[in-house]
N, CA and C atoms as a LAMMPS dump frame, in Angstrom:
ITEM: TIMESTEP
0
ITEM: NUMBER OF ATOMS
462
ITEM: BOX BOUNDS ff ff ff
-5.0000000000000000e+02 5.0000000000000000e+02
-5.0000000000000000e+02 5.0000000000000000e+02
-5.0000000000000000e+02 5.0000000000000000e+02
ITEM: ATOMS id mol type element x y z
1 1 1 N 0.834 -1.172 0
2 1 2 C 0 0 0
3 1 3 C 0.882 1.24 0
4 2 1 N 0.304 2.069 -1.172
5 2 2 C 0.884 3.109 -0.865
6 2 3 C 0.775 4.281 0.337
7 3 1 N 1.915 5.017 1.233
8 3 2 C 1.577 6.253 1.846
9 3 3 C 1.047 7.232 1.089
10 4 1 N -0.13 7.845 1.484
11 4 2 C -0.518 8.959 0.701
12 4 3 C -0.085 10.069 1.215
13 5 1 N 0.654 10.018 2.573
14 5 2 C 1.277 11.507 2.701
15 5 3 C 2.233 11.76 2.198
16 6 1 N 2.95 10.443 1.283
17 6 2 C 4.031 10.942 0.21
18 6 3 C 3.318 11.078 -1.446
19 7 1 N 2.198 10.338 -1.241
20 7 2 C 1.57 10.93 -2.6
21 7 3 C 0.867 11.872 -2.555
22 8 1 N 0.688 12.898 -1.975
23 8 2 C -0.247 14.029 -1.982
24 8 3 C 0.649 15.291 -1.704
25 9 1 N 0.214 16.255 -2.721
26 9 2 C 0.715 17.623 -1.914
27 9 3 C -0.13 17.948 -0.853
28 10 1 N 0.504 19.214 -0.106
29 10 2 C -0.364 19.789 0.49
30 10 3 C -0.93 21.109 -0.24
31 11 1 N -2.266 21.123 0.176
32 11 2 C -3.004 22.018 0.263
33 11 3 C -3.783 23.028 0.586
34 12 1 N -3.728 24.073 0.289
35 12 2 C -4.645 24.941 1.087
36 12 3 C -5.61 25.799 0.493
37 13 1 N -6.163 24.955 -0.379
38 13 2 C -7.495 25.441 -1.087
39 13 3 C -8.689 25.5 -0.338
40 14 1 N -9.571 26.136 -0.221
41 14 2 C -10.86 26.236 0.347
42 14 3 C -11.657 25.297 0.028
43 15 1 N -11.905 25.261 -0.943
44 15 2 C -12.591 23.656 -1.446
45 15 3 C -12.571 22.108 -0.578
46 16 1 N -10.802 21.889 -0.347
47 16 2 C -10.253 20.914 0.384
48 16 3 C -10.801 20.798 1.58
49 17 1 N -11.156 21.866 2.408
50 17 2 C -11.936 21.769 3.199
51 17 3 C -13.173 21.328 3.79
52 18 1 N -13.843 21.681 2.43
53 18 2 C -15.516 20.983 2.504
54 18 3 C -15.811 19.739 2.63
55 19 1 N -16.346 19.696 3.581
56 19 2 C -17.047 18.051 4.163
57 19 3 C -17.02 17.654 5.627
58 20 1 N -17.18 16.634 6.009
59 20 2 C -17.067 16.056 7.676
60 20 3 C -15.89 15.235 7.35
61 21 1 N -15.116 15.355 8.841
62 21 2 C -13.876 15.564 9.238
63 21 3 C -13.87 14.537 10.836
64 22 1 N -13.084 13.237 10.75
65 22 2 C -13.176 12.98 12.014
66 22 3 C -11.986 13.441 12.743
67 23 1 N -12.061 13.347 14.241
68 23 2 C -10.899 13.455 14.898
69 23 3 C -9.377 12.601 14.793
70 24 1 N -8.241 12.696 14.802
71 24 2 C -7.058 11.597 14.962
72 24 3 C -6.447 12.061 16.112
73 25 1 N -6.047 13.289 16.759
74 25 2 C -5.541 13.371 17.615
75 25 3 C -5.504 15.056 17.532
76 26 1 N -5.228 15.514 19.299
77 26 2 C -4.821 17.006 19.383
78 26 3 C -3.7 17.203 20.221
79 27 1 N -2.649 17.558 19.929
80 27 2 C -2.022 17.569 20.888
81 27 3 C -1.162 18.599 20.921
82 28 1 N -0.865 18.962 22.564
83 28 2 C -0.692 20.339 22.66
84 28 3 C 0.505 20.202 23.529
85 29 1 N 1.23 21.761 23.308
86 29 2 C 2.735 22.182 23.484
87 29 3 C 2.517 22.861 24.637
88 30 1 N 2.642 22.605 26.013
89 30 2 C 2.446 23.632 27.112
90 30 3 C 3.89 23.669 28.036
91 31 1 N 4.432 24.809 28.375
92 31 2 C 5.472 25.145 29.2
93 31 3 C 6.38 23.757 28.172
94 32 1 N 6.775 23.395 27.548
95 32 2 C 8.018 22.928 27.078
96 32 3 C 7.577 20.757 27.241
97 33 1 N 5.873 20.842 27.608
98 33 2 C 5.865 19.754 27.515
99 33 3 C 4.429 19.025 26.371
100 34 1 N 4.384 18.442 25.726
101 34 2 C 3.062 17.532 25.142
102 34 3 C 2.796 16.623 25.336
103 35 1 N 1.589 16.644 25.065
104 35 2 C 0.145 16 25.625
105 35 3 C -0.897 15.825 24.971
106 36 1 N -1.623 14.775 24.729
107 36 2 C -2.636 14.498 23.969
108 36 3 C -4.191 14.866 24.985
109 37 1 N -4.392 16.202 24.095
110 37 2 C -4.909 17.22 24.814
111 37 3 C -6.843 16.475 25.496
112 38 1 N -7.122 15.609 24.952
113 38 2 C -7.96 14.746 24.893
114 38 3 C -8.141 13.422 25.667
115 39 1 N -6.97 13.269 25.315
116 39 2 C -6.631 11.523 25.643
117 39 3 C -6.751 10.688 24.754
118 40 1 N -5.887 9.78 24.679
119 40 2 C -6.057 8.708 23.701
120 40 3 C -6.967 8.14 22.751
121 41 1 N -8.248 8.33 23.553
122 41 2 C -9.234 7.584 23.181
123 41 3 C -10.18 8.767 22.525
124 42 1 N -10.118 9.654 22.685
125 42 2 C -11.295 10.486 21.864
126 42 3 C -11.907 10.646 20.905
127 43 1 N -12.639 11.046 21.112
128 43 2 C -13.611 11.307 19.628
129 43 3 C -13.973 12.72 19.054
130 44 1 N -14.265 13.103 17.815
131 44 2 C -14.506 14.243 17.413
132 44 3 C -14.592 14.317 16.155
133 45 1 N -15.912 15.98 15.604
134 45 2 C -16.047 16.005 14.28
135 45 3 C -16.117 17.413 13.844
136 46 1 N -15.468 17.462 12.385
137 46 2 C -15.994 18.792 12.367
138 46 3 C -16.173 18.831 10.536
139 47 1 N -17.032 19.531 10.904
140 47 2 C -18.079 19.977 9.24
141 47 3 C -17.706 21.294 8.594
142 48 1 N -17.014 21.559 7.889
143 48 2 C -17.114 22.984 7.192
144 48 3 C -18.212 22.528 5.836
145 49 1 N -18.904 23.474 5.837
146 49 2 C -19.947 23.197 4.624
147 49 3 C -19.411 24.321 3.241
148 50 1 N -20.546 23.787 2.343
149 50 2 C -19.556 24.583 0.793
150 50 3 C -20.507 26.719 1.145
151 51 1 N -21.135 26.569 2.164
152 51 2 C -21.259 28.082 2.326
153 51 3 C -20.907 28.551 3.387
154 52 1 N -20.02 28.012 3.908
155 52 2 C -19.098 28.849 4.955
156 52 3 C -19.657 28.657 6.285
157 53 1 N -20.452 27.885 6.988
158 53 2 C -19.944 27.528 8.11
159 53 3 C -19.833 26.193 8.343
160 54 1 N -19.798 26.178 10.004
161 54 2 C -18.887 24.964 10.45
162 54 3 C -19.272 24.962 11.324
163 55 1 N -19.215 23.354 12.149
164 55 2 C -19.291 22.943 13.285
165 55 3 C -18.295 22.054 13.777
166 56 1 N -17.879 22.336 15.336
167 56 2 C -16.389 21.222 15.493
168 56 3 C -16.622 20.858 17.33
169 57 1 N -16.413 19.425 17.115
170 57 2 C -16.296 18.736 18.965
171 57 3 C -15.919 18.029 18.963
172 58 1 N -15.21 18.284 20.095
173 58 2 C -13.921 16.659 20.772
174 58 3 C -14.501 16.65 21.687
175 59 1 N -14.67 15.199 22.359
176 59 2 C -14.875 14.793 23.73
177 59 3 C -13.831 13.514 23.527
178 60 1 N -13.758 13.595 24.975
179 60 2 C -12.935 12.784 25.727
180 60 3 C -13.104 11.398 25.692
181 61 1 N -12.348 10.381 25.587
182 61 2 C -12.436 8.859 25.75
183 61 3 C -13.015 8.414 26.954
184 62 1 N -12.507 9.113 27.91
185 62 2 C -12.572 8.611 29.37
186 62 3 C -13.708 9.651 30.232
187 63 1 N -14.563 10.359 29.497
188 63 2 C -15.645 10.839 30.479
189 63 3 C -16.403 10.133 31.403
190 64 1 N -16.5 10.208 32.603
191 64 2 C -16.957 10.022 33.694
192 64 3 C -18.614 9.676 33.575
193 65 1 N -19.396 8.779 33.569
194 65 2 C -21.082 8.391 33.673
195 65 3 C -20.915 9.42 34.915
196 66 1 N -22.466 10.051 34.855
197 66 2 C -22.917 10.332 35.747
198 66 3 C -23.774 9.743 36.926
199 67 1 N -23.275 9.314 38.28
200 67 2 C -23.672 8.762 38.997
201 67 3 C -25.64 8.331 39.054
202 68 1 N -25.963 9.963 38.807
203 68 2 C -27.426 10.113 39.238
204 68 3 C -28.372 9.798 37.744
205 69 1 N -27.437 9.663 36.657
206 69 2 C -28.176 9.329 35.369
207 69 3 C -28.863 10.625 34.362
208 70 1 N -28.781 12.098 35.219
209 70 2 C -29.022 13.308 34.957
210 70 3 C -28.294 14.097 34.399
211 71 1 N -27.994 14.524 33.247
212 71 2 C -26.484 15.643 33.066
213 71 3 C -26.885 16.724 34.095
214 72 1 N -28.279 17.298 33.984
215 72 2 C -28.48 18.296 35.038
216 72 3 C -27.853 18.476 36.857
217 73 1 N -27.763 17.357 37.155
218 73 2 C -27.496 17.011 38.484
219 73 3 C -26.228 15.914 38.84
220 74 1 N -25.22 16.376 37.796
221 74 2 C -23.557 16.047 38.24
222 74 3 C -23.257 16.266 39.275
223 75 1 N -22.489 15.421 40.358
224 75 2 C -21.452 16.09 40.773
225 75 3 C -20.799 17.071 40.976
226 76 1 N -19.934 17.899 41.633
227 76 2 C -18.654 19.014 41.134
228 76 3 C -17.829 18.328 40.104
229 77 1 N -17.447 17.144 40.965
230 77 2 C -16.157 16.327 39.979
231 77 3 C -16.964 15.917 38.71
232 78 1 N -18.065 14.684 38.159
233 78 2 C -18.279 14.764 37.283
234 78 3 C -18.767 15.753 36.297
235 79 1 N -19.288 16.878 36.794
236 79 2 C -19.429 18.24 36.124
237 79 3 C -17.411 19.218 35.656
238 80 1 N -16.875 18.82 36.445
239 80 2 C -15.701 19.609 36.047
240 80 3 C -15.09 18.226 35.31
241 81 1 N -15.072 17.135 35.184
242 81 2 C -14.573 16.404 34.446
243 81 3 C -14.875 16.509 32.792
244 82 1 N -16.442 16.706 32.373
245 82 2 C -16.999 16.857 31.378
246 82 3 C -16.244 18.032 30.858
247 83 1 N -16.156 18.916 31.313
248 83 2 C -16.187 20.667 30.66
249 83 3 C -14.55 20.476 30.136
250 84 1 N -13.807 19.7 31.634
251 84 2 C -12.253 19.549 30.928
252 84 3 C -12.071 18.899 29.921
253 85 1 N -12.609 17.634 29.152
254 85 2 C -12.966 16.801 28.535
255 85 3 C -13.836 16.852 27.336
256 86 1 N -13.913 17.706 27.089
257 86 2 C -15.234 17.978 25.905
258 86 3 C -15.157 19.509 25.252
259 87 1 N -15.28 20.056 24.034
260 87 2 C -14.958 21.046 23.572
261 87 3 C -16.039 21.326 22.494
262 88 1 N -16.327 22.315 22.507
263 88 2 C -17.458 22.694 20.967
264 88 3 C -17.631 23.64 20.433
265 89 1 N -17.455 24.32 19.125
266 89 2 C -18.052 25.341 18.658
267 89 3 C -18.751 25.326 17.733
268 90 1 N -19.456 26.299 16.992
269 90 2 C -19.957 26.364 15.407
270 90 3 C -20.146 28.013 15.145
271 91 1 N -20.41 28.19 13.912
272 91 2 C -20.214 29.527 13.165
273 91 3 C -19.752 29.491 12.097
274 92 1 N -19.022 30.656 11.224
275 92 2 C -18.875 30.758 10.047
276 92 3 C -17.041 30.755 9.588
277 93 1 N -16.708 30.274 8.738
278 93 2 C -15.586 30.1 8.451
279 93 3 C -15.086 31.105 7.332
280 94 1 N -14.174 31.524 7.163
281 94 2 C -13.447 32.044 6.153
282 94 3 C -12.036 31.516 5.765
283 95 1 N -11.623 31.242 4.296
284 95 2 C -10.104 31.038 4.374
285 95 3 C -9.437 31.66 3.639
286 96 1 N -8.104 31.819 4.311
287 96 2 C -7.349 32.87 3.344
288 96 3 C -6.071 31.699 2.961
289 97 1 N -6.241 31.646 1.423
290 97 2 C -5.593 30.952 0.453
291 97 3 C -3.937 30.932 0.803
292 98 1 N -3.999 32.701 0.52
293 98 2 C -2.847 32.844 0.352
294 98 3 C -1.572 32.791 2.022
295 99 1 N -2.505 32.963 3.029
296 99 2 C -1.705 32.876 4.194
297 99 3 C -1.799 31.448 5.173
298 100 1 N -2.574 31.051 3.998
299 100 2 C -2.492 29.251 4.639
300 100 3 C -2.918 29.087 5.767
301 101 1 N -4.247 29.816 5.845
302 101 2 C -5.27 30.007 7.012
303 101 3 C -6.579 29.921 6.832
304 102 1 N -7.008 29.545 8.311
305 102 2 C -8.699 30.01 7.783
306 102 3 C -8.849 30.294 9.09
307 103 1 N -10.108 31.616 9.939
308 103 2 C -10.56 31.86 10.71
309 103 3 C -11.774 30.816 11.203
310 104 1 N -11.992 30.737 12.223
311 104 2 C -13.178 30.455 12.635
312 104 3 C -13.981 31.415 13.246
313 105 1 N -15.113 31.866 12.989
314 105 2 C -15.85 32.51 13.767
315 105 3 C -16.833 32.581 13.909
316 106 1 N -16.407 32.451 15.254
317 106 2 C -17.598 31.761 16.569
318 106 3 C -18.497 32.187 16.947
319 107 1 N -19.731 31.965 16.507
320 107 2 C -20.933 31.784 16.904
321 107 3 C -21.22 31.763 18.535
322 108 1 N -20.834 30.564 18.831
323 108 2 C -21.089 29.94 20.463
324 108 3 C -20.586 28.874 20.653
325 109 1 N -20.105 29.263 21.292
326 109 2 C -19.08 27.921 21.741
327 109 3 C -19.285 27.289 23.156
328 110 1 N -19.021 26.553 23.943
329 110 2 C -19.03 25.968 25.06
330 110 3 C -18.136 26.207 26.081
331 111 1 N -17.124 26.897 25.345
332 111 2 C -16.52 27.749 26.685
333 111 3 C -16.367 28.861 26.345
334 112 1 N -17.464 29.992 26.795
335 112 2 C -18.562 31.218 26.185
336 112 3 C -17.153 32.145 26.265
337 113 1 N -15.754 32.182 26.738
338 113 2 C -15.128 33.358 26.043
339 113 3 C -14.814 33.707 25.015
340 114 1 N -14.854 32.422 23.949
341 114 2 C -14.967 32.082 22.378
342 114 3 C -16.301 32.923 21.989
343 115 1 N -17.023 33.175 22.518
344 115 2 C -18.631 33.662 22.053
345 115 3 C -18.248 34.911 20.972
346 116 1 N -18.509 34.527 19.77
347 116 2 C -18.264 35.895 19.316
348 116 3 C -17.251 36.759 18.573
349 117 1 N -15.907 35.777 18.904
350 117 2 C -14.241 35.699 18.481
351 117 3 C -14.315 35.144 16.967
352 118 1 N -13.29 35.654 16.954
353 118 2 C -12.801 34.908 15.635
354 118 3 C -11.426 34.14 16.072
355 119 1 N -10.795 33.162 15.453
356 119 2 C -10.084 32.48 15.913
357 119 3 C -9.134 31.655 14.732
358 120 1 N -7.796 32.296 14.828
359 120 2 C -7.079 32.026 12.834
360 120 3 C -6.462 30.519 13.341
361 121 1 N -6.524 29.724 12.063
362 121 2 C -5.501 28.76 12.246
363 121 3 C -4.71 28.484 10.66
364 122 1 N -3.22 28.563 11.302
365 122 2 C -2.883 28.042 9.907
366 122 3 C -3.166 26.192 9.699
367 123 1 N -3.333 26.074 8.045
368 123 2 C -3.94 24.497 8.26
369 123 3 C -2.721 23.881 6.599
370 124 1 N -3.166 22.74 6.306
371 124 2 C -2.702 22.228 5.137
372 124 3 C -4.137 20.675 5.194
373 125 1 N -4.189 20.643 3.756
374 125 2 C -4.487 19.482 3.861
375 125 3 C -3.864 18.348 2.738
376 126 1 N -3.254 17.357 3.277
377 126 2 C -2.821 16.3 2.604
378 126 3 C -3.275 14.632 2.566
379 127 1 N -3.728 14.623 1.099
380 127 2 C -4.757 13.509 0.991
381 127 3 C -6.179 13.89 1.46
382 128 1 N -6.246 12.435 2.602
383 128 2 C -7.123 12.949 3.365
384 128 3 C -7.228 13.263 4.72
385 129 1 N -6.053 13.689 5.022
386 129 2 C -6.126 14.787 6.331
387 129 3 C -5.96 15.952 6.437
388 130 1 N -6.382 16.518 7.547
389 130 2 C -6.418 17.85 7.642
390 130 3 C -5.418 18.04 8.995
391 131 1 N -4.154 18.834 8.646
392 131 2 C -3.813 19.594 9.625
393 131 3 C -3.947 20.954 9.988
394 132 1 N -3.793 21.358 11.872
395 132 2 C -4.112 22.552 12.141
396 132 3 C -3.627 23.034 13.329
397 133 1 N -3.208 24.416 13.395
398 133 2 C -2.373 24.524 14.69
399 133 3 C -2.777 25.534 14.926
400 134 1 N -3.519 25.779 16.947
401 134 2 C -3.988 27.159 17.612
402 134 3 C -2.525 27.442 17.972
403 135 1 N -2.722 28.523 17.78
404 135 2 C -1.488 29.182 18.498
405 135 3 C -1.751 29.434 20.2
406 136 1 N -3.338 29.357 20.453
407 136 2 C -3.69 29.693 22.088
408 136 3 C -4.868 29.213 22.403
409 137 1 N -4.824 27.955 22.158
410 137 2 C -5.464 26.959 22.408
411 137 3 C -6.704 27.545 23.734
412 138 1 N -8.199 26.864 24.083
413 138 2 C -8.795 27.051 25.212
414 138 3 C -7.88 26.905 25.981
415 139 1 N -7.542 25.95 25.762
416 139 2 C -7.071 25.164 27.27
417 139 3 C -5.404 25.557 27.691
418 140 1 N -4.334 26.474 26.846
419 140 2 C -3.799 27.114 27.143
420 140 3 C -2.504 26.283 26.236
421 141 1 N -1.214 27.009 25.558
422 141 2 C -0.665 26.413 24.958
423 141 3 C -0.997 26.702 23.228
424 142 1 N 0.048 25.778 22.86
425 142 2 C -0.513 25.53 21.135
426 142 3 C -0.889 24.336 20.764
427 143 1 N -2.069 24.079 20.114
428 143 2 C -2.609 22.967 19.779
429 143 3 C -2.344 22.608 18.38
430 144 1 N -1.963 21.105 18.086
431 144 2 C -2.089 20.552 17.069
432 144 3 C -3.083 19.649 16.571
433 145 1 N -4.09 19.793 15.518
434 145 2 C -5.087 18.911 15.612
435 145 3 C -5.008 18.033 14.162
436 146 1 N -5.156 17.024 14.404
437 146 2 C -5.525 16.38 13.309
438 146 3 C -6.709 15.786 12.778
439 147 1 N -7.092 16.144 11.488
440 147 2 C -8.465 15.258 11.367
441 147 3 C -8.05 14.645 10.031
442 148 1 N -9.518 13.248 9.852
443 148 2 C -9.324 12.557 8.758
444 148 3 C -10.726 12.955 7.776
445 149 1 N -10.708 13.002 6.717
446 149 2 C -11.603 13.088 5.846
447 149 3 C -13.282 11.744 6.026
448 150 1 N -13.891 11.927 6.825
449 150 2 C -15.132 11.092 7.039
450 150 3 C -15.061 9.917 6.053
451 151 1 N -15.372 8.85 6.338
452 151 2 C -15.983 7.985 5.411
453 151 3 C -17.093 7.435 4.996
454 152 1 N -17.884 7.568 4.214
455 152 2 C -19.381 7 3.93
456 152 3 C -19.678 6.261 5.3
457 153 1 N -21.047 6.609 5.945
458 153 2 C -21.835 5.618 6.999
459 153 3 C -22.097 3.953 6.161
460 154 1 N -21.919 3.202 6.828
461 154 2 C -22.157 2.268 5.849
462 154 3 C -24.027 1.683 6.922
């Protein structure tokens, strides 16, 4: 089998973008150390559509059941476990070709200081992945994310 990250350029066409996107990993650069900002096991998706917006969420492998069977009525700990563990936004996207970027901007997000921001990332995509790097990640640091190009539901 061939590698397709040696058969593919990269790209940063707007086009390349369009479609659902699963998670592969995020992982982030903090004080001089990384970390798979998620955990191993996570999951996540994100949609840019062909008119400009988008929706994107990671949750965690290892989220915590809630004892009482209620999301309303967590815990402290299983309530602060979720929020550390789980990430979301949606809104409208823009990309700029030439600086090998695209903004996100945020609608509403789940951790409401995003509410409203715009938020640049430079990206590439090769084959069928998508790379992308925050420079100031929520959760503090620079994030690297990777996604894979969806595959038909069967």
């Amino acid at each position: 089998m061939v590698n397709s990250k040696l058969t593919h350029s990269v790209s940063h066409d707007p086009k390349d973008l369009v479609g659902t996107w699963t998670l592969v990993s995020v992982v982030t650069e903090r004080d001089g150390k990384k970390f798979d900002a998620y955990g191993p096991n996570a999951k996540g998706h994100l949609v840019f559509d062909a008119i400009g917006r988008y929706s994107i969420i990671f949750i965690s492998g290892d989220l915590p059941k809630f004892a009482s069977g209620n999301r309303s009525s967590g815990t402290a700990d299983e309530s602060k476990a979720v929020v550390a563990g789980s990430f979301a936004h949606f809104g409208t996207y823009v990309v700029d070709a030439a600086d090998k970027s695209f903004t996100f901007q945020v609608e509403r997000a789940t951790f409401p200081n995003w509410d409203g921001k715009n938020t640049k990332r430079s990206f590439g995509v090769r084959g069928d992945e998508l790379h992308f790097t925050d420079p100031h990640s929520s959760g503090g640091g620079v994030a690297t994310t990777i996604f894979e190009r969806a595959k038909r539901a069967r």
